[in-house]
FISE-455466 format. One record per residue (C-alpha): residue number from 1; x, y, z; residue in three letters. Coordinates in steps of 0.25 Angstrom, whole numbers. Last residue first. Example, Ala and Ser with C-alpha at 12.3 -4.5 7.8 and 13.67 -1.06 7.14 Angstrom:
// FISE-455466
<r><num>2</num><xx>55</xx><yy>-4</yy><zz>29</zz><residu>ser</residu></r>
<r><num>1</num><xx>49</xx><yy>-18</yy><zz>31</zz><residu>ala</residu></r>
// end
This chain:
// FISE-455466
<r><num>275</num><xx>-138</xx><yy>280</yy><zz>208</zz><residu>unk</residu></r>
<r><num>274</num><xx>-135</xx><yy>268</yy><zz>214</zz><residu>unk</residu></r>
<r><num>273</num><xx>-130</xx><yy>261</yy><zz>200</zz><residu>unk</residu></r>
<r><num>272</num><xx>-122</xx><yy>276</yy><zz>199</zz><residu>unk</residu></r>
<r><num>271</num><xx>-113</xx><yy>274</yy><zz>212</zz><residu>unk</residu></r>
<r><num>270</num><xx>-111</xx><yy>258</yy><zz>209</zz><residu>unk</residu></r>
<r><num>269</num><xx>-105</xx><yy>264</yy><zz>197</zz><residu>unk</residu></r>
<r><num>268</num><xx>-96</xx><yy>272</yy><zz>204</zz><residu>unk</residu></r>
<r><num>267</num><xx>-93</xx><yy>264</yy><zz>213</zz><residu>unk</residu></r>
<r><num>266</num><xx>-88</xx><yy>254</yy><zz>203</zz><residu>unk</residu></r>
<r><num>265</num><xx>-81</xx><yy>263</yy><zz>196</zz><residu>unk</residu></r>
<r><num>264</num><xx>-73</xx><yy>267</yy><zz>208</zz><residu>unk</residu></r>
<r><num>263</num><xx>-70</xx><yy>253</yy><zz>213</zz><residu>unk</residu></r>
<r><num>262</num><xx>-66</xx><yy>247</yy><zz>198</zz><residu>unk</residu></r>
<r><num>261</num><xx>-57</xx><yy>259</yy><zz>192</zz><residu>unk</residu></r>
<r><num>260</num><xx>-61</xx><yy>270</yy><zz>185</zz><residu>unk</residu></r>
<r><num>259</num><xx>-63</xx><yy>274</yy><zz>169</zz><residu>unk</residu></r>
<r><num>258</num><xx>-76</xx><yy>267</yy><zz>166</zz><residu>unk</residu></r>
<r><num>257</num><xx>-80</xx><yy>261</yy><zz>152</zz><residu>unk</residu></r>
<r><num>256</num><xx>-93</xx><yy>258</yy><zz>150</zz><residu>unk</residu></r>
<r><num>255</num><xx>-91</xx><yy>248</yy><zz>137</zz><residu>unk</residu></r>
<r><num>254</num><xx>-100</xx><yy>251</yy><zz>125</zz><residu>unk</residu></r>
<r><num>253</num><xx>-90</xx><yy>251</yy><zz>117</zz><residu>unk</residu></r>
<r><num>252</num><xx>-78</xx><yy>242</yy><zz>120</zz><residu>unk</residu></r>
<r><num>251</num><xx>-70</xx><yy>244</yy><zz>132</zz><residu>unk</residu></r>
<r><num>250</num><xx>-63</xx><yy>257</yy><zz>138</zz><residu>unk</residu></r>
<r><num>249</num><xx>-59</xx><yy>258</yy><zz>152</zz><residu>unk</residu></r>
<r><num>248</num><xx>-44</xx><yy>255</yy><zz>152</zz><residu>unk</residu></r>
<r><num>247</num><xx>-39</xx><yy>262</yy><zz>163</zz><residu>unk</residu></r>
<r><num>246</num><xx>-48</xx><yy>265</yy><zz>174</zz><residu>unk</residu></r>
<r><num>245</num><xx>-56</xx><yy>253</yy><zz>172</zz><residu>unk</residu></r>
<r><num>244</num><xx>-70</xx><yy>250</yy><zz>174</zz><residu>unk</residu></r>
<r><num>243</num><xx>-79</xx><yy>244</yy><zz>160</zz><residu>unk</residu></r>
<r><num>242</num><xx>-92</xx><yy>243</yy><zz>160</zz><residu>unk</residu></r>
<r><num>241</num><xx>-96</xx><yy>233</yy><zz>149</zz><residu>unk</residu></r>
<r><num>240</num><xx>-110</xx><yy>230</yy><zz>146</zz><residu>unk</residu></r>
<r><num>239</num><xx>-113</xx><yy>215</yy><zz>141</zz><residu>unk</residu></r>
<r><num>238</num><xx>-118</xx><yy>215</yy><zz>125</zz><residu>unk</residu></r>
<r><num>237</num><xx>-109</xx><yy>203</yy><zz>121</zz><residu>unk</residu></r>
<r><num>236</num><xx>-98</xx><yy>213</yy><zz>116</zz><residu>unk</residu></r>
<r><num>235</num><xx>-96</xx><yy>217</yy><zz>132</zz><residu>unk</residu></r>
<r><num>234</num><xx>-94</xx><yy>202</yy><zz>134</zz><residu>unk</residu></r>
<r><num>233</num><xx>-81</xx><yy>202</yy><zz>128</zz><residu>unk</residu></r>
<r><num>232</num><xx>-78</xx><yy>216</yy><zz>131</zz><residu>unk</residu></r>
<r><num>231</num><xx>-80</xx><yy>211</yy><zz>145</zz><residu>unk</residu></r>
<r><num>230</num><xx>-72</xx><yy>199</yy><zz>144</zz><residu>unk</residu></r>
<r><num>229</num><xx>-60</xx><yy>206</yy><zz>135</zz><residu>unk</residu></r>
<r><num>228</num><xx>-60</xx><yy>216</yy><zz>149</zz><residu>unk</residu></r>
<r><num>227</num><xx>-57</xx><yy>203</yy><zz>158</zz><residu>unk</residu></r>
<r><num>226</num><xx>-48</xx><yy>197</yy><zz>151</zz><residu>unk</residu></r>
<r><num>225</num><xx>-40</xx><yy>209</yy><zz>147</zz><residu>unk</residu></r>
<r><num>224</num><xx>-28</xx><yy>209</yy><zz>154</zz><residu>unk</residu></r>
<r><num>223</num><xx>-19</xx><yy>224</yy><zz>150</zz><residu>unk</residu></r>
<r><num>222</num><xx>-33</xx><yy>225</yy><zz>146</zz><residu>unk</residu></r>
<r><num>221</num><xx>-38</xx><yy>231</yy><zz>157</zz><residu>unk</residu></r>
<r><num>220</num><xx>-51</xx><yy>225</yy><zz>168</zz><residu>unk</residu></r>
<r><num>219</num><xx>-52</xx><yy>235</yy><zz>180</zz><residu>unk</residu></r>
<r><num>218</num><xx>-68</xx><yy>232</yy><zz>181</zz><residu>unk</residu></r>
<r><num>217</num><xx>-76</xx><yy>225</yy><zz>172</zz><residu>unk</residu></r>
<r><num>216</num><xx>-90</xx><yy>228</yy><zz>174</zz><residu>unk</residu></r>
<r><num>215</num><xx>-98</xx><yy>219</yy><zz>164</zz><residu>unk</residu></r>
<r><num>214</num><xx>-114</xx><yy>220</yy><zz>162</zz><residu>unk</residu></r>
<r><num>213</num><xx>-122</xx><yy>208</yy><zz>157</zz><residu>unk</residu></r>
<r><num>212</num><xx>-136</xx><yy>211</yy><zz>155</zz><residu>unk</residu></r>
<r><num>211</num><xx>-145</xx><yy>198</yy><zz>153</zz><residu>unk</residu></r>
<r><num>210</num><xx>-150</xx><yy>190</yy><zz>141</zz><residu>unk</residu></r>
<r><num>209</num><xx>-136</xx><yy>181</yy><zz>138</zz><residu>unk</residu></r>
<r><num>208</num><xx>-133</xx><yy>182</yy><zz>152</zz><residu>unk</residu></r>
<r><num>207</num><xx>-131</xx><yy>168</yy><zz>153</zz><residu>unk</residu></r>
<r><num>206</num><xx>-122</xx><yy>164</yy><zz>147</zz><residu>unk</residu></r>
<r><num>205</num><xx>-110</xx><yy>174</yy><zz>156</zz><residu>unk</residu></r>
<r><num>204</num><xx>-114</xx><yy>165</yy><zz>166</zz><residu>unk</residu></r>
<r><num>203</num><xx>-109</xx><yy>153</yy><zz>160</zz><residu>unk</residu></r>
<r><num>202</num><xx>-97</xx><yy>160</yy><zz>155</zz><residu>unk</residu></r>
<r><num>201</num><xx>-94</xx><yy>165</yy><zz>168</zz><residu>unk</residu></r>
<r><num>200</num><xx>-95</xx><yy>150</yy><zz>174</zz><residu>unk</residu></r>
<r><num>199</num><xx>-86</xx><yy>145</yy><zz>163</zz><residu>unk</residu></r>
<r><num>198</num><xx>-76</xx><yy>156</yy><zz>167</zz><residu>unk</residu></r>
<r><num>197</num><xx>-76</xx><yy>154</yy><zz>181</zz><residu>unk</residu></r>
<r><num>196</num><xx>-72</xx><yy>138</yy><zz>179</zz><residu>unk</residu></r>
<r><num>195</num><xx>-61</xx><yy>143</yy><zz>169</zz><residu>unk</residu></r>
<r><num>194</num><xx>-54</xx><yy>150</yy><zz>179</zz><residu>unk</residu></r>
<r><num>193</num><xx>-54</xx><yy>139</yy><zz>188</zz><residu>unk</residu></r>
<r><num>192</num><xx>-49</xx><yy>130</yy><zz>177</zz><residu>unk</residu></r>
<r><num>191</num><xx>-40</xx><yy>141</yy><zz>174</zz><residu>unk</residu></r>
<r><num>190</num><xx>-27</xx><yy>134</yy><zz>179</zz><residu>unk</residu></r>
<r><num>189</num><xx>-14</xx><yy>145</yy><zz>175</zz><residu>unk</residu></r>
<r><num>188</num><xx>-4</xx><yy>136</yy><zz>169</zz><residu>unk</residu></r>
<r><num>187</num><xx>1</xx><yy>143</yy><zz>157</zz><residu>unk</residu></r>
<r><num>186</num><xx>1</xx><yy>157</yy><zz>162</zz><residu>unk</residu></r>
<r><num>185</num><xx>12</xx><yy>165</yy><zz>154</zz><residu>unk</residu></r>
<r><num>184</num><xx>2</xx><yy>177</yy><zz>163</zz><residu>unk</residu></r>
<r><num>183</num><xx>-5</xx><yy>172</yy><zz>175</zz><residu>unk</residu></r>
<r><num>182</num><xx>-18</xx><yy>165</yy><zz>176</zz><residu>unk</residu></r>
<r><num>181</num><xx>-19</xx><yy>164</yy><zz>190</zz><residu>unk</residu></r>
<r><num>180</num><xx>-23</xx><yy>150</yy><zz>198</zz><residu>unk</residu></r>
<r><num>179</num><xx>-11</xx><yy>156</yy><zz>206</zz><residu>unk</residu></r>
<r><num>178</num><xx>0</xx><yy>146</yy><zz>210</zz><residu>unk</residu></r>
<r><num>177</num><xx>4</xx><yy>132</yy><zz>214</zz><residu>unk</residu></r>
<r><num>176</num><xx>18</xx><yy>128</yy><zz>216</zz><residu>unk</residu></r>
<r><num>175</num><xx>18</xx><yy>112</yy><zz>213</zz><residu>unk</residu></r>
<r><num>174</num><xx>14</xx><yy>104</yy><zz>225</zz><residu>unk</residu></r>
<r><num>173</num><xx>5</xx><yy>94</yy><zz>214</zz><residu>unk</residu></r>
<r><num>172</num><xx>-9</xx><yy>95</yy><zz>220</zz><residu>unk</residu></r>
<r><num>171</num><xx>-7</xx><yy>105</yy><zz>230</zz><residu>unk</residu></r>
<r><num>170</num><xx>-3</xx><yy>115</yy><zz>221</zz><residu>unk</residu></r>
<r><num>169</num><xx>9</xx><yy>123</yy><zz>232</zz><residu>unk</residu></r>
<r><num>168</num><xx>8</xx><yy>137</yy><zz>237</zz><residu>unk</residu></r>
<r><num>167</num><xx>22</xx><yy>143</yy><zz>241</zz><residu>unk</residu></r>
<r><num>166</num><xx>28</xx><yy>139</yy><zz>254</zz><residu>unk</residu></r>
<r><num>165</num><xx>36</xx><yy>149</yy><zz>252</zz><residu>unk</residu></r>
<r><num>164</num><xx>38</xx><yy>163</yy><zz>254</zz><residu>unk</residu></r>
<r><num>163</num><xx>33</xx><yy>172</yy><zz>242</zz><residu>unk</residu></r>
<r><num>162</num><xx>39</xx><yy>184</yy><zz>236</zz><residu>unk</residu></r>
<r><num>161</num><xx>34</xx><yy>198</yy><zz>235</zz><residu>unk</residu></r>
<r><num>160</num><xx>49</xx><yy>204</yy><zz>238</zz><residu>unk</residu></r>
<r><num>159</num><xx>44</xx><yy>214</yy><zz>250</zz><residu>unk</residu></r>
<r><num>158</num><xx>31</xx><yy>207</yy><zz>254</zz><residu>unk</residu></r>
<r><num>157</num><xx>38</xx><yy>193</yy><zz>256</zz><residu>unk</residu></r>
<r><num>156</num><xx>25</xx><yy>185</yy><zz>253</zz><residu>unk</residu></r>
<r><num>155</num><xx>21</xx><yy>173</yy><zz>263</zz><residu>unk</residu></r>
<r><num>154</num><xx>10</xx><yy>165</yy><zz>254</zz><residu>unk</residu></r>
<r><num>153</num><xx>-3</xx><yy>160</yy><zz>260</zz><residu>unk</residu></r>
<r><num>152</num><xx>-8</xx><yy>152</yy><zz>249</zz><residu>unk</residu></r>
<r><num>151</num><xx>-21</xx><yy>143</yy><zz>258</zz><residu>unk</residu></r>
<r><num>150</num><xx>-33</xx><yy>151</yy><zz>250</zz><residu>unk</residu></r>
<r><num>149</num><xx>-26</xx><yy>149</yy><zz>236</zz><residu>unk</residu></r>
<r><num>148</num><xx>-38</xx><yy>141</yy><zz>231</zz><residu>unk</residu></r>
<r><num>147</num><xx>-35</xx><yy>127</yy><zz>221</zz><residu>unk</residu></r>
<r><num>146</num><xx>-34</xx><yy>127</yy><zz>206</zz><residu>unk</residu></r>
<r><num>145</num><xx>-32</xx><yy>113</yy><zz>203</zz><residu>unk</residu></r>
<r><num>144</num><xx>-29</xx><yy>108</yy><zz>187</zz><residu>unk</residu></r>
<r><num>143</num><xx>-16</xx><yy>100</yy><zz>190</zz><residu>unk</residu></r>
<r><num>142</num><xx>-2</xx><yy>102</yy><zz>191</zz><residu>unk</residu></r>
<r><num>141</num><xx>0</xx><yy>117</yy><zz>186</zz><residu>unk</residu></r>
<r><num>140</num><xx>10</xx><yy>117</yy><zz>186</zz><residu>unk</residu></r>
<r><num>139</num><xx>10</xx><yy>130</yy><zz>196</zz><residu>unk</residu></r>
<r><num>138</num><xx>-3</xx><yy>123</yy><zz>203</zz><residu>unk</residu></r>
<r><num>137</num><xx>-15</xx><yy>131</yy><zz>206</zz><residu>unk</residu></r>
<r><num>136</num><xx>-19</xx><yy>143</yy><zz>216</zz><residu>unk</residu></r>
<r><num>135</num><xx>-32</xx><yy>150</yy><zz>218</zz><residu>unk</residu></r>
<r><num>134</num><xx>-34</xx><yy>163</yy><zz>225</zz><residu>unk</residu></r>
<r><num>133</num><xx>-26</xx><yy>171</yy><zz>214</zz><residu>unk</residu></r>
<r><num>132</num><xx>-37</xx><yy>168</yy><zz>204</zz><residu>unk</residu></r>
<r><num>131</num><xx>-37</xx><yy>166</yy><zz>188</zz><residu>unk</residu></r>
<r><num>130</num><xx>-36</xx><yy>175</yy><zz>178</zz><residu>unk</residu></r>
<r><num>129</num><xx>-51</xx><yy>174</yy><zz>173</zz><residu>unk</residu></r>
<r><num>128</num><xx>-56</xx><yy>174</yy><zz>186</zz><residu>unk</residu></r>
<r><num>127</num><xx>-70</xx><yy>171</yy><zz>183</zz><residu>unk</residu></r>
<r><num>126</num><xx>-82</xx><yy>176</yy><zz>195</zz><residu>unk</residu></r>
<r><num>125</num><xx>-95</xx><yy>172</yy><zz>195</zz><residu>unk</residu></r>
<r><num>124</num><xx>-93</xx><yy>157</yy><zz>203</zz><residu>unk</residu></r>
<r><num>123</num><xx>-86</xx><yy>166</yy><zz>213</zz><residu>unk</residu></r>
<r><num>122</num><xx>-96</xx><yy>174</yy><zz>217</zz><residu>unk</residu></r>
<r><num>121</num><xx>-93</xx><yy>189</yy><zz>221</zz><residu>unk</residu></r>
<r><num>120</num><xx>-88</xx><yy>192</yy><zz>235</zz><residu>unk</residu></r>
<r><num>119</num><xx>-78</xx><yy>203</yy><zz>234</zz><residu>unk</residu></r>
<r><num>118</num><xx>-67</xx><yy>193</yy><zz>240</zz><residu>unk</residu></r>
<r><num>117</num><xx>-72</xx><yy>185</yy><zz>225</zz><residu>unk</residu></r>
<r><num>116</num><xx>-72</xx><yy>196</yy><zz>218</zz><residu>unk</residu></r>
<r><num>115</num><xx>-57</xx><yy>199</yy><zz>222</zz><residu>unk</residu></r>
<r><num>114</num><xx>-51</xx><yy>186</yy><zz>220</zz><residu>unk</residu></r>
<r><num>113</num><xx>-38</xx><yy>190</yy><zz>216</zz><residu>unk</residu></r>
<r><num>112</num><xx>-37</xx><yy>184</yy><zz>202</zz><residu>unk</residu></r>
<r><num>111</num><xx>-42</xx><yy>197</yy><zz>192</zz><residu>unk</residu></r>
<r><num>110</num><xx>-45</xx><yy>194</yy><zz>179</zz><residu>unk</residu></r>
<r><num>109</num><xx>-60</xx><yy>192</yy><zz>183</zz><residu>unk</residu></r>
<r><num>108</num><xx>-73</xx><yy>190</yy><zz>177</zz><residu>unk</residu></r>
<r><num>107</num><xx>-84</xx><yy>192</yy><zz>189</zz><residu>unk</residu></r>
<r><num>106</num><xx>-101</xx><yy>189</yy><zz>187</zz><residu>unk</residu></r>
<r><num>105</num><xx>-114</xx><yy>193</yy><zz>191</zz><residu>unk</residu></r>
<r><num>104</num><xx>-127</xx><yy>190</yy><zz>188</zz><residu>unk</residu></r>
<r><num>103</num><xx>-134</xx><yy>203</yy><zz>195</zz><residu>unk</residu></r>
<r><num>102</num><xx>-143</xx><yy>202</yy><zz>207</zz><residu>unk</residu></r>
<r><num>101</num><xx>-144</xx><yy>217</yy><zz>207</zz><residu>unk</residu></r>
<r><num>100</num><xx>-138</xx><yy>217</yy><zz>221</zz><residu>unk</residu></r>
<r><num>99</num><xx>-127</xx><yy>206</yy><zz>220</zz><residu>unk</residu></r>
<r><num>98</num><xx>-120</xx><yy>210</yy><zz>205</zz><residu>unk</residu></r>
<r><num>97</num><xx>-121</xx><yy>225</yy><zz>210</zz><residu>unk</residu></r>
<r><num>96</num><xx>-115</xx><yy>220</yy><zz>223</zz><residu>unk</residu></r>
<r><num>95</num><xx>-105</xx><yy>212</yy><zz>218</zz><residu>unk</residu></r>
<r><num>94</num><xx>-100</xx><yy>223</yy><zz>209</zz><residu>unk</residu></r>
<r><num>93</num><xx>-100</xx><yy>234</yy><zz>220</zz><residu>unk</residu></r>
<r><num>92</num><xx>-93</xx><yy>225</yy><zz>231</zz><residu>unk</residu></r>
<r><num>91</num><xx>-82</xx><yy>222</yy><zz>221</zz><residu>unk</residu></r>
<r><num>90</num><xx>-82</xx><yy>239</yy><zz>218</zz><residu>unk</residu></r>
<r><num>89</num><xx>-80</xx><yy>239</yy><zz>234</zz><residu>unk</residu></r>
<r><num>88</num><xx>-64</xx><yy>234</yy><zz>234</zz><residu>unk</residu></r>
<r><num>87</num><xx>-61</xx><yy>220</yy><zz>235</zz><residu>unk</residu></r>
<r><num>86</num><xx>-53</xx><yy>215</yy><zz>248</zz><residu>unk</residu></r>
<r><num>85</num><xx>-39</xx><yy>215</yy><zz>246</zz><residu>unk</residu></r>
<r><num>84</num><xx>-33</xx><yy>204</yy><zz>257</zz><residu>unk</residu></r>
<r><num>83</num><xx>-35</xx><yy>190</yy><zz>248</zz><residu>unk</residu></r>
<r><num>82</num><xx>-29</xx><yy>198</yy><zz>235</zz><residu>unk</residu></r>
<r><num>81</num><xx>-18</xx><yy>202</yy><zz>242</zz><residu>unk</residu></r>
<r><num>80</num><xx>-14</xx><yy>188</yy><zz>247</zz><residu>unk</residu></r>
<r><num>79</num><xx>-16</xx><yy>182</yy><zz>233</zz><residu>unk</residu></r>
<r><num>78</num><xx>-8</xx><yy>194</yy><zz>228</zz><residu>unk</residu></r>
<r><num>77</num><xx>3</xx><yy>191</yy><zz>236</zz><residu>unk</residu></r>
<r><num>76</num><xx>3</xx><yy>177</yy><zz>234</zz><residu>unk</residu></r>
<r><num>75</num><xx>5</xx><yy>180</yy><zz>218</zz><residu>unk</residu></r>
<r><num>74</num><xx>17</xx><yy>188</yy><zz>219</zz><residu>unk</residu></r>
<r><num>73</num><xx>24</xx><yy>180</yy><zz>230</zz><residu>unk</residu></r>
<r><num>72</num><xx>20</xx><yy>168</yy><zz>224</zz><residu>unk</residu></r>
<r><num>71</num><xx>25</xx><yy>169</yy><zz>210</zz><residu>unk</residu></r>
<r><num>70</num><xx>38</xx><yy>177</yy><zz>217</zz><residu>unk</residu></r>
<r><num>69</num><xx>40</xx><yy>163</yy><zz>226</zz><residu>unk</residu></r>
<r><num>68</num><xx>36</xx><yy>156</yy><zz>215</zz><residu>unk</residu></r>
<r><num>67</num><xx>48</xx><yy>160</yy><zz>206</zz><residu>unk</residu></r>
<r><num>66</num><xx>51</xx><yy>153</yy><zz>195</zz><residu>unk</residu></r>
<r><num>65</num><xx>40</xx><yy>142</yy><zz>195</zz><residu>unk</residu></r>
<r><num>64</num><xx>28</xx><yy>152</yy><zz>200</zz><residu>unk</residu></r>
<r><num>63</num><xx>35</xx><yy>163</yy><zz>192</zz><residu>unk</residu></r>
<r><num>62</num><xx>32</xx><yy>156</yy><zz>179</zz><residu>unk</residu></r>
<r><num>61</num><xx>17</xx><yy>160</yy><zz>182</zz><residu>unk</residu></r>
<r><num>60</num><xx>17</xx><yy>172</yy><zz>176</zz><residu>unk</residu></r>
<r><num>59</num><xx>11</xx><yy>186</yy><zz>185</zz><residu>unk</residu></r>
<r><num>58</num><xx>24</xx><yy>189</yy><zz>189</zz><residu>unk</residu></r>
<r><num>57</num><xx>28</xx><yy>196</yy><zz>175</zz><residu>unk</residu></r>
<r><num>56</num><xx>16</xx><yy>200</yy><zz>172</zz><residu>unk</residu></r>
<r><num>55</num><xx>16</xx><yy>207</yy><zz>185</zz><residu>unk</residu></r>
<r><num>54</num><xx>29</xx><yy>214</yy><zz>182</zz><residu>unk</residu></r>
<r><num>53</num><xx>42</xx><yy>208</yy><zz>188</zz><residu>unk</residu></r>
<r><num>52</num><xx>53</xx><yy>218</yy><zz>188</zz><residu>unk</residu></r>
<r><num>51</num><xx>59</xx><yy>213</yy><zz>200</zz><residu>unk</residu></r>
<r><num>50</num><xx>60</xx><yy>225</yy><zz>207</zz><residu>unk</residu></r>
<r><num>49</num><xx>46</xx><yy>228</yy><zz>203</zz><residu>unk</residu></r>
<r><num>48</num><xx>42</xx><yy>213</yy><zz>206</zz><residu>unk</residu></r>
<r><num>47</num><xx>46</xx><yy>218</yy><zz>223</zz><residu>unk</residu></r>
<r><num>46</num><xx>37</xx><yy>229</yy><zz>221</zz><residu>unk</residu></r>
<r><num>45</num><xx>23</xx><yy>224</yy><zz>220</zz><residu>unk</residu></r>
<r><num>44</num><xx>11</xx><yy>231</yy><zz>221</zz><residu>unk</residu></r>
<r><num>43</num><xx>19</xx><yy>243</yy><zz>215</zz><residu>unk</residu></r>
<r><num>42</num><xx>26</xx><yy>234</yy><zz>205</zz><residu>unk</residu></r>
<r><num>41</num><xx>13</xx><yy>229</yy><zz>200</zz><residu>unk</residu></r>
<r><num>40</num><xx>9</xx><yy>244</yy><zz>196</zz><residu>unk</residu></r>
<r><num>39</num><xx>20</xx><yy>249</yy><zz>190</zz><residu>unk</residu></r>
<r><num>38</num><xx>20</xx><yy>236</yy><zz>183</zz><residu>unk</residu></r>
<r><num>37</num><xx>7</xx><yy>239</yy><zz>175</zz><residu>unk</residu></r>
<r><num>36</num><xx>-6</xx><yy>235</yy><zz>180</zz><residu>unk</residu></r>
<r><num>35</num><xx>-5</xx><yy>227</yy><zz>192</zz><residu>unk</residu></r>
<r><num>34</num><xx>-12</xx><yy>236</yy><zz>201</zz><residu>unk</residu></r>
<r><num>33</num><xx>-12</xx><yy>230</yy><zz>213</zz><residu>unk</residu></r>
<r><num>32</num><xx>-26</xx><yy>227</yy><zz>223</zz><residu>unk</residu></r>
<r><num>31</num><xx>-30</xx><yy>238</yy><zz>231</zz><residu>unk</residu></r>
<r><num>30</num><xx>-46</xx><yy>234</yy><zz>229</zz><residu>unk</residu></r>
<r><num>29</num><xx>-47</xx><yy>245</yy><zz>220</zz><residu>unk</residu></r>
<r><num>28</num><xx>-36</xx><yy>238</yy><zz>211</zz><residu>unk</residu></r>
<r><num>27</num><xx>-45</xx><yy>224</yy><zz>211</zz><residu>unk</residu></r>
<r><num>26</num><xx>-53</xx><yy>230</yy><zz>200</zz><residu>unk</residu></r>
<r><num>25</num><xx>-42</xx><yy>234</yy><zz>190</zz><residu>unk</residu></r>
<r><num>24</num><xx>-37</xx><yy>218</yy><zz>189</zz><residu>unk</residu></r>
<r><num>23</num><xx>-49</xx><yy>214</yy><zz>180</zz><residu>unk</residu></r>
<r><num>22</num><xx>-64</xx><yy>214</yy><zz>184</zz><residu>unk</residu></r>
<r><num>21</num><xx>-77</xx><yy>211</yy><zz>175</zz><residu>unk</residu></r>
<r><num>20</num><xx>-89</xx><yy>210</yy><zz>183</zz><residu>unk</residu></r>
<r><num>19</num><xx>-100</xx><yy>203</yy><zz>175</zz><residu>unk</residu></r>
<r><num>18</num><xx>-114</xx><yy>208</yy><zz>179</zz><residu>unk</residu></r>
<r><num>17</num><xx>-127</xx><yy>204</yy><zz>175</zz><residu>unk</residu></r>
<r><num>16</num><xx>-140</xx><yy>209</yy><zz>174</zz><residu>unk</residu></r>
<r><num>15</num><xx>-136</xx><yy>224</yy><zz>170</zz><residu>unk</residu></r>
<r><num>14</num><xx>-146</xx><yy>235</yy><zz>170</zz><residu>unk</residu></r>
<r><num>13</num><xx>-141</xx><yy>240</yy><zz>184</zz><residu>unk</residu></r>
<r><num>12</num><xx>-127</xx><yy>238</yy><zz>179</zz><residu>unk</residu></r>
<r><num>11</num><xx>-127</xx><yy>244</yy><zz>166</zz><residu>unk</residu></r>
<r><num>10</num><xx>-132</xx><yy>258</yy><zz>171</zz><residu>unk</residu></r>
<r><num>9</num><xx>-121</xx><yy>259</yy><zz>182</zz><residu>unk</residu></r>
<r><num>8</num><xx>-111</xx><yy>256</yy><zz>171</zz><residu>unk</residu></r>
<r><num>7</num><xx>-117</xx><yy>268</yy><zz>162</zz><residu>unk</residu></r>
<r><num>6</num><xx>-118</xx><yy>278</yy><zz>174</zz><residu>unk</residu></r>
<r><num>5</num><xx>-104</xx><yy>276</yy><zz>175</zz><residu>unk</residu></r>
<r><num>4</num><xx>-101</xx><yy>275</yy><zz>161</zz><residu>unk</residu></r>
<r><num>3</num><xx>-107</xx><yy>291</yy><zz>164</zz><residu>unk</residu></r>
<r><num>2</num><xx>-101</xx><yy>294</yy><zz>177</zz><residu>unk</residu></r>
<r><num>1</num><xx>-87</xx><yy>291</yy><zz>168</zz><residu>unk</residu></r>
// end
């Protein structure tokens, strides 16, 4: 472990570009749920337990026209979660290495809370691949808009996770709006956000043809792998891969592989770049 420690530390300083690599694992040290396996939904959220809803189950979009007030319920609750959890010091420790060593920086993200931006990273460098929680668009969906979920303001009944009407509405058509999520059976998830962020990655990505990309993916599994299929992806292209996951650290050769999760490995690693 001290030893791909060392290693990781070692790729940084040399590296001239960073590409921050995050999946669900890296909010879990901000105090964000676990949703891996039902055990550990249900515990965040009891009321689906009873119900035997699992969060692949609530994560589909047909709950919107079944029952919106259960869509809402689910979904406002972790728009208002996300908006109080403030990121924990390993955002701190990644934008800082990016900032201080002047570092061309960018984030790939599967996760849709918004966390990178709280943490003060740019905007314009980050790709939500799954889409974002603080932006809404229609249920139809009627027209192509993606608009900010600032104004949603939901009344949630804590003990049945439901949501109170009025629910949030598309301003263009007053059909139900949701999530601009991409969800799972999601056949009208809007990416045109999405895809914005991903031209402006593959844009950057060109031009470190000649320079030393380093990846740090953090709390990325394969249960989803977009973000992990990136990094090996670009891994194979000649970037370095350091890979933090508690559970599934392994990779392809030449991965630096690092059995903790997110905040302690990023302290640690911060520890040995100042040594």
């Amino acid at each position: 472990m001290q030893q791909a420690i060392q290693q990781a530390a070692g790729a940084l300083q040399r590296a001239d570009a960073l590409l921050i690599a995050a999946g669900a694992g890296m909010g879990v040290d901000s105090g964000l749920p676990d949703f891996r396996g039902d055990a550990g939904f249900w515990k965040a959220y009891p009321p689906f337990a009873a119900l035997g809803l699992s969060f692949i189950d609530l994560a589909n979009p047909a709950w919107f026209q079944q029952d919106p007030e259960l869509a809402w319920g689910f979904y406002g609750h972790r728009l208002q979660l996300y908006r109080e959890t403030t990121p924990h010091n390993g955002f701190q420790i990644l934008h800082q290495w990016a900032e201080q060593r002047g570092l061309e920086a960018f984030v790939f993200t599967s996760n849709v809370d918004g966390q990178f931006q709280r943490a003060g990273f740019n905007d314009d460098h980050i790709v939500e691949c799954h889409g974002s929680i603080h932006y809404l668009q229609c249920t139809d969906p009627c027209c192509e808009a993606i608009w900010p979920a600032e104004e949603v303001d939901l009344d949630i009944d804590e003990t049945t996770f439901r949501a109170m009407p009025p629910l949030p509405l598309c301003p263009h058509c007053g059909a139900l709006a949701r999530p601009n999520i991409l969800m799972f059976h999601d056949g009208q998830w809007l990416w045109n956000r999405t895809q914005a962020q991903q031209e402006r990655f593959r844009e950057w990505i060109e031009k470190l043809s000649d320079k030393e990309l380093v990846i740090i993916e953090c709390g990325a599994g394969t249960a989803v792998p977009s973000v992990r299929n990136l990094s090996e992806k670009l891994a194979r292209y000649g970037a370095t891969l350091i890979r933090i996951n508690p559970q599934e650290p392994q990779g392809p050769e030449g991965t630096i592989a690092i059995q903790l999760g997110a905040l302690k490995a990023l302290l640690a690693i911060q520890d040995e770049v100042e040594r």
